[in-house]
N, C-alpha and C positions, 0 to 999 in steps of 0.2 A: 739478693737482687743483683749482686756483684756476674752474678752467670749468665746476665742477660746476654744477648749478642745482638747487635748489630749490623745491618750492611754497612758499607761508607759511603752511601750515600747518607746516608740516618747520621751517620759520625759527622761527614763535613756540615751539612743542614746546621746541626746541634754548636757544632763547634765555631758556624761562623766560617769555612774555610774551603776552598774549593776541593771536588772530588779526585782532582791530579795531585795536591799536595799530598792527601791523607794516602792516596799512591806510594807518591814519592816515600813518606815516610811509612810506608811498611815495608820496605826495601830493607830499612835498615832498625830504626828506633820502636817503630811499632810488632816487629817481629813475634815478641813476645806473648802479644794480647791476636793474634791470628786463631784461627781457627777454619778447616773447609767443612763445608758442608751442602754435598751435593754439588761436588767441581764448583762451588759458591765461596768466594772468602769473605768471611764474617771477621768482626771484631767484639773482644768480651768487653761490657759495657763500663768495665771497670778505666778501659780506654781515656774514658771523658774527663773525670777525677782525678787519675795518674800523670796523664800527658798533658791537659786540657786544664785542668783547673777547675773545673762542671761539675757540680753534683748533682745527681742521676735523680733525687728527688724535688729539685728545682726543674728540673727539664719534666720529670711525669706532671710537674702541676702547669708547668708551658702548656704541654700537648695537651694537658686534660682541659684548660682554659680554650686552649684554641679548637678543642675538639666540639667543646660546649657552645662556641660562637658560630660553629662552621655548620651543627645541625641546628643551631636556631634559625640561620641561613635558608638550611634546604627547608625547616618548615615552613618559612614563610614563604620560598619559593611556592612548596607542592600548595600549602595555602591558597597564594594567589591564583596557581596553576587549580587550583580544585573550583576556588571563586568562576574562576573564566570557562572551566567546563560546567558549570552549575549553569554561568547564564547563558551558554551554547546548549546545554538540552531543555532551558527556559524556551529558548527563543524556536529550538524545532519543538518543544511539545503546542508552542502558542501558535507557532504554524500547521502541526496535526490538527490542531483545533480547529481553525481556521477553514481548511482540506475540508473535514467532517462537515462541519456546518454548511458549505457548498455541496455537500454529497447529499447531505438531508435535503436542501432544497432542490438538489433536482431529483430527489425521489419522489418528495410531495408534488412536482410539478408532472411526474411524471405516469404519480398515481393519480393524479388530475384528470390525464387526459385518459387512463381507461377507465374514470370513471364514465368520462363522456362519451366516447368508446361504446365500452356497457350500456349506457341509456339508450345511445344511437342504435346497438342490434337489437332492445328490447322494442323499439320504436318502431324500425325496418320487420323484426317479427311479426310484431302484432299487424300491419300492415299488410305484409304478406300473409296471413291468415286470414284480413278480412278478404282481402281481391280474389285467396283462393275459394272462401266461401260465395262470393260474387260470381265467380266462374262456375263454381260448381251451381247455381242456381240459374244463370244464363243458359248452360246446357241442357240442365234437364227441362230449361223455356223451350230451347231449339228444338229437345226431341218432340216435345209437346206438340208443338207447332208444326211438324214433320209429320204427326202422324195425324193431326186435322186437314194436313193438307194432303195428305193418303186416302182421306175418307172423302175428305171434298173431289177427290179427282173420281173414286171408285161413285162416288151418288153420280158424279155428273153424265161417265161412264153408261151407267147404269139405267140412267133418263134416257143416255140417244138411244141405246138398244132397246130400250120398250117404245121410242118414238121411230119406227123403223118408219112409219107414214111419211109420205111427202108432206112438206110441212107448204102450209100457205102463208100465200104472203098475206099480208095484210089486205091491202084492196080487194084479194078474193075474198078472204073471209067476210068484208064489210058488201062487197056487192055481188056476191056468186054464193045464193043460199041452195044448194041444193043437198 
């Protein structure tokens, strides 16, 4: 566990001590315990024990205490954070609802009106069936009538030319018996 390595910030954190001292003293005293990696300079964890007086299995039950307190944290956060989005798609689904139930009423209102609609052209149909049965029976009155009155003009016709005689008048006939 002695091979762990550390940055210094992890060292001063642990040790209590700012990040310019643990500097300063790798200049000179911490030489030893250096290591790079990755143009990074690290420190071997042995560090804390040697120079510090820290045992490296007190500090993992630190981190693991604080590590334990810091996700009880976030889940109560994301908790709460879940709670508030729970009652944010409560509150739009009770609004969809809502939406809907005004869509249904104006569809009902709206198949209302071609019900009325409907009755109205079954109404205006039948109507206009009977006026056009009316018409059609006025016309063939008309022609009816057309042709009585074709006959009555051809009799009438008919009588002057067989009456080609002068006709008398009245007072002749009653006083000119000849």
């Amino acid at each position: 566990m002695n091979d762990k390595l550390l940055t210094v910030k992890e060292v001063a954190e642990t040790a209590g001590v700012s990040t310019q001292s643990v500097y300063k003293l790798m200049k000179d005293k911490l030489q030893t315990y250096i290591v790079e990696v990755a143009n990074q300079k690290m420190l071997k964890a042995k560090v804390l024990s040697e120079h510090y007086n820290i045992e490296l299995q007190t500090i993992t039950t630190e981190k693991t205490e604080e590590l334990q307190t810091d996700t009880t944290k976030l889940q109560t956060v994301a908790n709460q954070g879940n709670f508030e989005f729970m009652a944010f798609l409560k509150e739009e689904i009770k609004n969809k609802n809502t939406q809907l139930e005004n869509k249904d009423k104006i569809i009902l209102d709206k198949e209302s009106i071609i019900k009325d609609k409907d009755k109205n052209i079954i109404e205006l149909t039948a109507t206009i069936t009977e006026l056009t049965d009316r018409l059609a029976t006025l016309f063939e009155n008309s022609q009816q009538l057309q042709q009585n009155q074709q006959l009555l003009e051809a009799k009438y016709q008919e009588s002057e030319e067989q009456s080609d005689t002068p006709k008398k008048g009245f007072f002749k006939k009653m006083f000119n018996k000849k």
